[in-house]
C-alpha positions as a Markdown table, in Angstrom:
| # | Residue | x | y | z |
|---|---|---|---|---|
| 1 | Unk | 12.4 | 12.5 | -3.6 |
| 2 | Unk | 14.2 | 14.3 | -6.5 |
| 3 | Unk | 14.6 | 13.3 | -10.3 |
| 4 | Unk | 18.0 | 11.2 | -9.6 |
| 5 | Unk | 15.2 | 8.6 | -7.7 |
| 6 | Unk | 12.7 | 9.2 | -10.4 |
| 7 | Unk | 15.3 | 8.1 | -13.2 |
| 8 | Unk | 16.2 | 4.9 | -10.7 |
| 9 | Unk | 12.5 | 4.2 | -10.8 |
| 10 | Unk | 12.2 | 4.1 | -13.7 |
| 11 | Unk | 14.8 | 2.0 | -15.0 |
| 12 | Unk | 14.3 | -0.3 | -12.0 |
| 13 | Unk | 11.1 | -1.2 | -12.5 |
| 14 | Unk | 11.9 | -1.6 | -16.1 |
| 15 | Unk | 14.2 | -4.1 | -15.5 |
| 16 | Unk | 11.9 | -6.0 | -12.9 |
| 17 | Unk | 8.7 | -5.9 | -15.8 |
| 18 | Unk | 10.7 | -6.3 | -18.7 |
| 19 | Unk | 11.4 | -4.2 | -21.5 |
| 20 | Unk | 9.7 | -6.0 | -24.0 |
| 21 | Unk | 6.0 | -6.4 | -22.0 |
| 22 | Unk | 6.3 | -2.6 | -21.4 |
| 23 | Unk | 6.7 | -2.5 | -25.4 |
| 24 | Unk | 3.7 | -4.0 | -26.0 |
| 25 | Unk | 2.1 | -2.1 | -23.3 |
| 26 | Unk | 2.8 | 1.0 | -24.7 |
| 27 | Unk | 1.9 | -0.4 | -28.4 |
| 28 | Unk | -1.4 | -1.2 | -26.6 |
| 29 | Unk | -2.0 | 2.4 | -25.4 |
| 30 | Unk | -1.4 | 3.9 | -29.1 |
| 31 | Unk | -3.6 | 1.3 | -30.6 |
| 32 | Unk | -6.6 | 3.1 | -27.9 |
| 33 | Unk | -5.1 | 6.7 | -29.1 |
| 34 | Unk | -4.4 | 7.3 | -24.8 |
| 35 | Unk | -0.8 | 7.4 | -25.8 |
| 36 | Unk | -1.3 | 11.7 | -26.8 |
| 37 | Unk | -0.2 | 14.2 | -24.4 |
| 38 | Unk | -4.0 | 14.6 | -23.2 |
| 39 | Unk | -5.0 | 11.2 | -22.1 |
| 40 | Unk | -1.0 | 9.1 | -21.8 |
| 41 | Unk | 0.0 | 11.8 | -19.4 |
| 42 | Unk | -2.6 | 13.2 | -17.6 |
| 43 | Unk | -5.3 | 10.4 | -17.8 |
| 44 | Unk | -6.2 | 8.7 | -14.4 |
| 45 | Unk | -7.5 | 5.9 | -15.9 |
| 46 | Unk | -5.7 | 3.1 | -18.2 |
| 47 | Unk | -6.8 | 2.0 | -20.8 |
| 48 | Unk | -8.5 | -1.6 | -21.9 |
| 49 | Unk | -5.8 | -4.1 | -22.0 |
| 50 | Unk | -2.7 | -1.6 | -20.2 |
| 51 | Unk | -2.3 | -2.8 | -16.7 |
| 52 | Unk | -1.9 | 0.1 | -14.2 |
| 53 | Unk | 2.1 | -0.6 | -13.7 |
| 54 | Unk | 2.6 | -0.2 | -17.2 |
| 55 | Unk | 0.6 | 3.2 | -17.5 |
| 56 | Unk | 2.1 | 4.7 | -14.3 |
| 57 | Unk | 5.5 | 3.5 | -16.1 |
| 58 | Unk | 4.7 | 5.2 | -19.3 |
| 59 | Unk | 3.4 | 8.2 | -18.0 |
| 60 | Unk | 6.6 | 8.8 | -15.0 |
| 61 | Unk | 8.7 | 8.4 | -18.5 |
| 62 | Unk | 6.7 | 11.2 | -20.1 |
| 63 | Unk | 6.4 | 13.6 | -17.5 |
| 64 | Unk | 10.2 | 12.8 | -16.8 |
| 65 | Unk | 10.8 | 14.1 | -20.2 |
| 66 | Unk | 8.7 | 17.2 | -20.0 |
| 67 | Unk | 10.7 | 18.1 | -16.6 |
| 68 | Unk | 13.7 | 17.9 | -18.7 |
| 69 | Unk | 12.6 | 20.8 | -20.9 |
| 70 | Unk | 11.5 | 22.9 | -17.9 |
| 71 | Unk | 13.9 | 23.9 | -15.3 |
| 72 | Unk | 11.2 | 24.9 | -12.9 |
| 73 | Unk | 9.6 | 21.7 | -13.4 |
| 74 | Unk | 9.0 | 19.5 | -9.9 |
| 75 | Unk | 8.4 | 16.1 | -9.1 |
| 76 | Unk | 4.9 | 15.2 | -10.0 |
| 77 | Unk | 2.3 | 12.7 | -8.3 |
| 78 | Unk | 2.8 | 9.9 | -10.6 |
| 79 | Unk | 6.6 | 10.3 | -9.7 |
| 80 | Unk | 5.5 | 10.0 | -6.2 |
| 81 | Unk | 4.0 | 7.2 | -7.0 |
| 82 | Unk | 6.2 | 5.4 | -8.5 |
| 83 | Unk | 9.0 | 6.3 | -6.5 |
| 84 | Unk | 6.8 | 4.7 | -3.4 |
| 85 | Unk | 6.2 | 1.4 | -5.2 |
| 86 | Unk | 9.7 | 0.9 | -6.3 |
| 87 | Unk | 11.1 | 1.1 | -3.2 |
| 88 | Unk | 8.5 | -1.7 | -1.8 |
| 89 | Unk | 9.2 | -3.5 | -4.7 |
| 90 | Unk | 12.8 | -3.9 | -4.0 |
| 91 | Unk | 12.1 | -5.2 | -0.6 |
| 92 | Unk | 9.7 | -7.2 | -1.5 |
| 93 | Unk | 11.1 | -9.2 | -4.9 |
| 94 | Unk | 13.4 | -10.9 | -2.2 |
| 95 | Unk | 10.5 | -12.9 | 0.0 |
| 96 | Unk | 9.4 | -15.8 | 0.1 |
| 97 | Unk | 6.1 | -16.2 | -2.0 |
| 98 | Unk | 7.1 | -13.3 | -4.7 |
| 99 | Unk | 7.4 | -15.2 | -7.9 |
| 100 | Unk | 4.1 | -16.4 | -7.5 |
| 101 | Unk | 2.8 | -12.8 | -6.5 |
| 102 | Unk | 4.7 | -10.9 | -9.3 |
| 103 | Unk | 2.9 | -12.1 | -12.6 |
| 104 | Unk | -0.5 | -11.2 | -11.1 |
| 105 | Unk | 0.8 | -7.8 | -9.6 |
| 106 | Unk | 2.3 | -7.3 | -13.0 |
| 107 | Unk | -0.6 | -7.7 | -15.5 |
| 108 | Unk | -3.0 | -5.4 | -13.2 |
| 109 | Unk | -5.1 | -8.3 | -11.3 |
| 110 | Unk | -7.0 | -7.1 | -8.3 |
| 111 | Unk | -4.5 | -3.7 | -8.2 |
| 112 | Unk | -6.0 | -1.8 | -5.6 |
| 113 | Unk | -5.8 | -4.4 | -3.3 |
| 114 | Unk | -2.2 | -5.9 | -4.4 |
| 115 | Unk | -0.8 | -2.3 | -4.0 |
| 116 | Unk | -2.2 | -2.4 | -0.5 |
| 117 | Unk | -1.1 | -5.8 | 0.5 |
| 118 | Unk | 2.4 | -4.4 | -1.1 |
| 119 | Unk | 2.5 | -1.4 | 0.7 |
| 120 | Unk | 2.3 | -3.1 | 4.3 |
| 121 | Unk | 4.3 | -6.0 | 3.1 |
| 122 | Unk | 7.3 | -3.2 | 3.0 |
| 123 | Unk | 6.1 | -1.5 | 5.4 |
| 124 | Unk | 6.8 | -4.4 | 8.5 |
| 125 | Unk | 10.0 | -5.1 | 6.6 |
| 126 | Unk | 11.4 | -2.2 | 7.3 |
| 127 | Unk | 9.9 | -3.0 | 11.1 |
| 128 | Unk | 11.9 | -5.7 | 11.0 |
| 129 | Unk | 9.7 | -8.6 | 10.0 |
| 130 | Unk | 10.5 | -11.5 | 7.7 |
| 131 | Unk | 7.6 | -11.2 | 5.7 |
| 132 | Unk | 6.2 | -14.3 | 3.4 |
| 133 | Unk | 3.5 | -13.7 | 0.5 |
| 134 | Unk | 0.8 | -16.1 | 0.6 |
| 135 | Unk | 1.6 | -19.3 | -1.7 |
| 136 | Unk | -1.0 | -18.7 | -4.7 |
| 137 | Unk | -1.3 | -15.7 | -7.0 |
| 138 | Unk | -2.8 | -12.2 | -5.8 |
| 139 | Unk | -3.1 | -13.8 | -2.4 |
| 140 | Unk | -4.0 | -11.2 | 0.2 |
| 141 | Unk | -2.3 | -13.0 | 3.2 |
| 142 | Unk | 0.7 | -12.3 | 5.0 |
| 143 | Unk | 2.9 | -14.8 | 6.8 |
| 144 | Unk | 5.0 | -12.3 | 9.4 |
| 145 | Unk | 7.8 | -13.6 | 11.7 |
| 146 | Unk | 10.0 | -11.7 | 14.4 |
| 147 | Unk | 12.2 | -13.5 | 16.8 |
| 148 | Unk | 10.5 | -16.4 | 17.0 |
| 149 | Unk | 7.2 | -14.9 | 17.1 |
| 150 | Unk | 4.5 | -15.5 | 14.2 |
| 151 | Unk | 1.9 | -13.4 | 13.1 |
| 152 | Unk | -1.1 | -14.0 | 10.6 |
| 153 | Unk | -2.1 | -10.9 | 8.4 |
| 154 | Unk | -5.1 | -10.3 | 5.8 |
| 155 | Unk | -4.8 | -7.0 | 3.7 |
| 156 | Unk | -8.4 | -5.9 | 2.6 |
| 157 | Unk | -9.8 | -2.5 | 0.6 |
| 158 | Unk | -12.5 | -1.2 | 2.9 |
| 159 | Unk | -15.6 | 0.5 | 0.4 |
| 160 | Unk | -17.8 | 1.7 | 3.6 |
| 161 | Unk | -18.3 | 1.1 | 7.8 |
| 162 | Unk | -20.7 | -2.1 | 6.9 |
| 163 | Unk | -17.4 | -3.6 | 5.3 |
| 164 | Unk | -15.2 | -3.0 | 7.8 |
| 165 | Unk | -17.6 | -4.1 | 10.5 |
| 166 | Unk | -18.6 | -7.8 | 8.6 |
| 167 | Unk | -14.8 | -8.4 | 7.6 |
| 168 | Unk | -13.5 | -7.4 | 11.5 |
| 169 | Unk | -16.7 | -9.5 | 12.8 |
| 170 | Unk | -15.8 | -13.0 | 10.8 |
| 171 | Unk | -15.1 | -15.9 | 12.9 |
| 172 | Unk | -11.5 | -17.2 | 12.8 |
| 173 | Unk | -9.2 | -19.1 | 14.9 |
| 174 | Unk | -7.6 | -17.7 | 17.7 |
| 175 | Unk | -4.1 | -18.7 | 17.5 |
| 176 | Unk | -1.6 | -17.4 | 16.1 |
| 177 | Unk | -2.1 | -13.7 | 16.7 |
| 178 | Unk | -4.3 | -12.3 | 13.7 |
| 179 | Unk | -4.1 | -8.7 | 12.5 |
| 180 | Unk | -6.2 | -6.9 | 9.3 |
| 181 | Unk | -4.7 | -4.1 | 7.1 |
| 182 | Unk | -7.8 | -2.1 | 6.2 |
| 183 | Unk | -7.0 | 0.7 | 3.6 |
| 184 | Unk | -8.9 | 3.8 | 4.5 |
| 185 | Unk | -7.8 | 6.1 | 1.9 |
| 186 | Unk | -11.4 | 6.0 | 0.2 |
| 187 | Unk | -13.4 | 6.7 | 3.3 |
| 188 | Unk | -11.0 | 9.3 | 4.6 |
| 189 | Unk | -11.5 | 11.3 | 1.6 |
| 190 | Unk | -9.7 | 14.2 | 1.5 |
| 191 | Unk | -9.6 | 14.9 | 5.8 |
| 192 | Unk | -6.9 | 15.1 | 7.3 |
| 193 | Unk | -5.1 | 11.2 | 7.8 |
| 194 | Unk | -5.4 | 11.2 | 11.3 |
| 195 | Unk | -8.9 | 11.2 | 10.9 |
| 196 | Unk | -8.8 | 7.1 | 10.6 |
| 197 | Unk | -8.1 | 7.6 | 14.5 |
| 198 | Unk | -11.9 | 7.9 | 14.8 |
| 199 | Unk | -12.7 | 5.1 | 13.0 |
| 200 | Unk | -10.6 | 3.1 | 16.1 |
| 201 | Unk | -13.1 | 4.6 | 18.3 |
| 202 | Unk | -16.5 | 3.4 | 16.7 |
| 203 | Unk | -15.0 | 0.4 | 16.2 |
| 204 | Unk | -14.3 | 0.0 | 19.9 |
| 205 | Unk | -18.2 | 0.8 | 20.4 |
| 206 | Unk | -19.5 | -1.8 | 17.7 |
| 207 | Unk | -17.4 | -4.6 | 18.3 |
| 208 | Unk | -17.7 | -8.0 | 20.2 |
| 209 | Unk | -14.0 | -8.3 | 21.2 |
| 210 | Unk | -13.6 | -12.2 | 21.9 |
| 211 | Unk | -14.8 | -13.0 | 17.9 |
| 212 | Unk | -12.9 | -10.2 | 16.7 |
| 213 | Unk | -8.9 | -10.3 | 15.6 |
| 214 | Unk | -5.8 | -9.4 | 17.8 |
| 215 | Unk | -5.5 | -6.1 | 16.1 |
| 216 | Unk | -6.9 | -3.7 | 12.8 |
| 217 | Unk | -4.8 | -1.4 | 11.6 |
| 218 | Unk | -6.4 | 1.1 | 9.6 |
| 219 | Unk | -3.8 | 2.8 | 6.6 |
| 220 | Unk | -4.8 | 5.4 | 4.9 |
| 221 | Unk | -2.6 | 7.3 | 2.1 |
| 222 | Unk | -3.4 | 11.2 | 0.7 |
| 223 | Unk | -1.4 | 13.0 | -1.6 |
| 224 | Unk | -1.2 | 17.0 | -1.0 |
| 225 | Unk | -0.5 | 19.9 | -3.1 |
| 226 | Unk | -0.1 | 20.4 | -7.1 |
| 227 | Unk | 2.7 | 22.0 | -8.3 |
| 228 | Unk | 5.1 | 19.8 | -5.1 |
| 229 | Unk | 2.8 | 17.5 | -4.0 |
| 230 | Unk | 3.6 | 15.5 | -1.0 |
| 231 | Unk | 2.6 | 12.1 | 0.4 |
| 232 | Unk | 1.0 | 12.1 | 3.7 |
| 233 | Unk | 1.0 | 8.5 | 5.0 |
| 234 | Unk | -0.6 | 7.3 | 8.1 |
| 235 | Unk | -1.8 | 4.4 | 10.8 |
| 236 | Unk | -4.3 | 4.0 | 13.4 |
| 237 | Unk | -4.7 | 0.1 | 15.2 |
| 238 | Unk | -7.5 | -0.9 | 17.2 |
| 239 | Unk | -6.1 | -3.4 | 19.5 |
| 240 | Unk | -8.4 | -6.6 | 21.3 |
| 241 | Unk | -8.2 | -6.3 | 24.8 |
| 242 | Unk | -9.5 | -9.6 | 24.5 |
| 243 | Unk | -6.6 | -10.9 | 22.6 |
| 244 | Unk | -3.4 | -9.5 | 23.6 |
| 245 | Unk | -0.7 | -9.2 | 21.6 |
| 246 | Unk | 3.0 | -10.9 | 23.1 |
| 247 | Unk | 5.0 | -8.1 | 21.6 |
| 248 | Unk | 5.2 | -4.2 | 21.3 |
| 249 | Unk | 2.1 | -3.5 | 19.0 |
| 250 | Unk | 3.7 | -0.5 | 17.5 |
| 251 | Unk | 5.8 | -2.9 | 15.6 |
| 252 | Unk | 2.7 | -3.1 | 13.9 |
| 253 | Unk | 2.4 | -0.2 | 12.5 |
| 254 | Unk | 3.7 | -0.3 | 9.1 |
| 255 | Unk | 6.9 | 1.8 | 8.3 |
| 256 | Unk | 6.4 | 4.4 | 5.2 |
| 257 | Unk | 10.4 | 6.2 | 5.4 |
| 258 | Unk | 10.7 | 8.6 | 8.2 |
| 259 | Unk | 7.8 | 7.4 | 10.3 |
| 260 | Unk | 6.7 | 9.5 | 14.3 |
| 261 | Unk | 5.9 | 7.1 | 17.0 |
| 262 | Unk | 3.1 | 8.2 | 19.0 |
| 263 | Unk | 2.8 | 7.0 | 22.6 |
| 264 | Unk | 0.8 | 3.8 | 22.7 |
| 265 | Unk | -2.3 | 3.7 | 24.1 |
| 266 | Unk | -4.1 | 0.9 | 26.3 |
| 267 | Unk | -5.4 | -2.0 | 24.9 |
| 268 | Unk | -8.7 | -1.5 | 22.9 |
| 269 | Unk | -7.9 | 2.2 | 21.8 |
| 270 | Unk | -5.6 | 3.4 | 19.2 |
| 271 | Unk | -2.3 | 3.3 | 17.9 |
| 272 | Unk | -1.1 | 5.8 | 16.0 |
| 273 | Unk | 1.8 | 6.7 | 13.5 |
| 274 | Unk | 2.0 | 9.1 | 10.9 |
| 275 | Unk | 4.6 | 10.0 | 8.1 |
């Protein structure tokens, strides 16, 4: 990513929020006195009343012109950042379901989560997958379709092991193939991504394969570095031997860019790709 994509970004996801929310946005943040160099730039945090897109807008727009000043300067996180979610959101504004989605996405409801559901939404597009967002606002669900196959998805935040375990364990129907999206990133920590491969393995030890779903994919996202940070994406799936899958499983694995193919393993192991 260089600062021709950040300034496409930028304007892009202008366009698709509208200039005149991201005014009063930003009106918002100088009102709360975050819009200073100390808090509007380097703040992790927004503040009350400034959804998350509109801060990560405001402070790309700074930082941008910072970088402008400084020949040395790089591409920073929040660059990274938004670089990532505009290129799902231009895959995404085109589905089925989106004009619903966008207004709650938008204004900040249930963010963590929305930006997870997003993230794998893109990520089985570019797998191929016509992908449909469920019907109602800041729905979790995923509707996924492939040559004439169909594929039910929930997209869930996963806090600790005792979540993961109750929200694999729930009882659901059987038919058509059902798959979770468990982001990791939080109980990863700062390890290594392919450490969510171990998470497949006590999952195979604690879990009663005939309730549990066709497949869990666990995602998990960590940014490296300071001064050039990089992204370093990755998936592990835990597949039901209990409830096979009728297509290659690696399709999945949701596709973040240049994405390595590992060799797939048998049927209640893991399933592994990494950026």
């Amino acid at each position: 990513m260089d600062f021709h994509d950040v300034d496409r970004a930028l304007v892009e996801v202008e366009a698709l929020a509208g200039t005149d929310w991201l005014k009063l946005c930003t009106d918002r943040l100088k009102e709360a006195g975050a819009a200073g160099p100390a808090v509007g730039r380097y703040g992790s945090i927004p503040p009350d009343r400034v959804p998350p897109l509109a801060y990560l807008w405001y402070r790309v727009k700074e930082e941008r012109a910072l970088a402008a000043l400084n020949p040395g300067a790089g591409v920073s996180v929040n660059m990274l950042r938004l670089g990532d979610l505009h290129g799902d959101l231009c895959l995404l504004r085109q589905c089925p379901g989106f004009s619903d989605w966008w207004p709650g996405f938008r204004e900040g409801v249930d963010f963590p989560l929305a930006s997870h559901q997003l993230a794998v939404a893109a990520g089985l597009m570019r797998r191929g997958w016509r992908v449909e967002l469920g019907t109602r606002a800041n729905d979790r669900r995923l509707n996924l379709s492939f040559s004439g196959m169909h594929v039910r998805a929930h997209c869930l935040l996963t806090a600790g092991w005792d979540a993961v375990i109750s929200a694999v364990s729930e009882k659901r129907a059987a038919e058509p193939p059902l798959v979770l999206y468990l982001e990791a990133s939080a109980m990863v920590g700062g390890k290594a991504c392919g450490h969510t491969a171990a998470f497949v393995a006590q999952l195979s030890a604690a879990i009663r394969t005939p309730v549990a779903p066709s497949a869990v994919v666990f995602t998990s996202s960590i940014i490296r570095g300071a001064n050039r940070p990089e992204v370093e994406n990755a998936a592990e799936m835990w597949l039901n031997p209990a409830r096979r899958l009728p297509f290659p499983e690696e399709l999945l694995l949701p596709a973040r860019g240049s994405i390595k193919k590992e060799r797939p393993a048998a049927a209640g192991n893991a399933v592994g790709a990494k950026k």
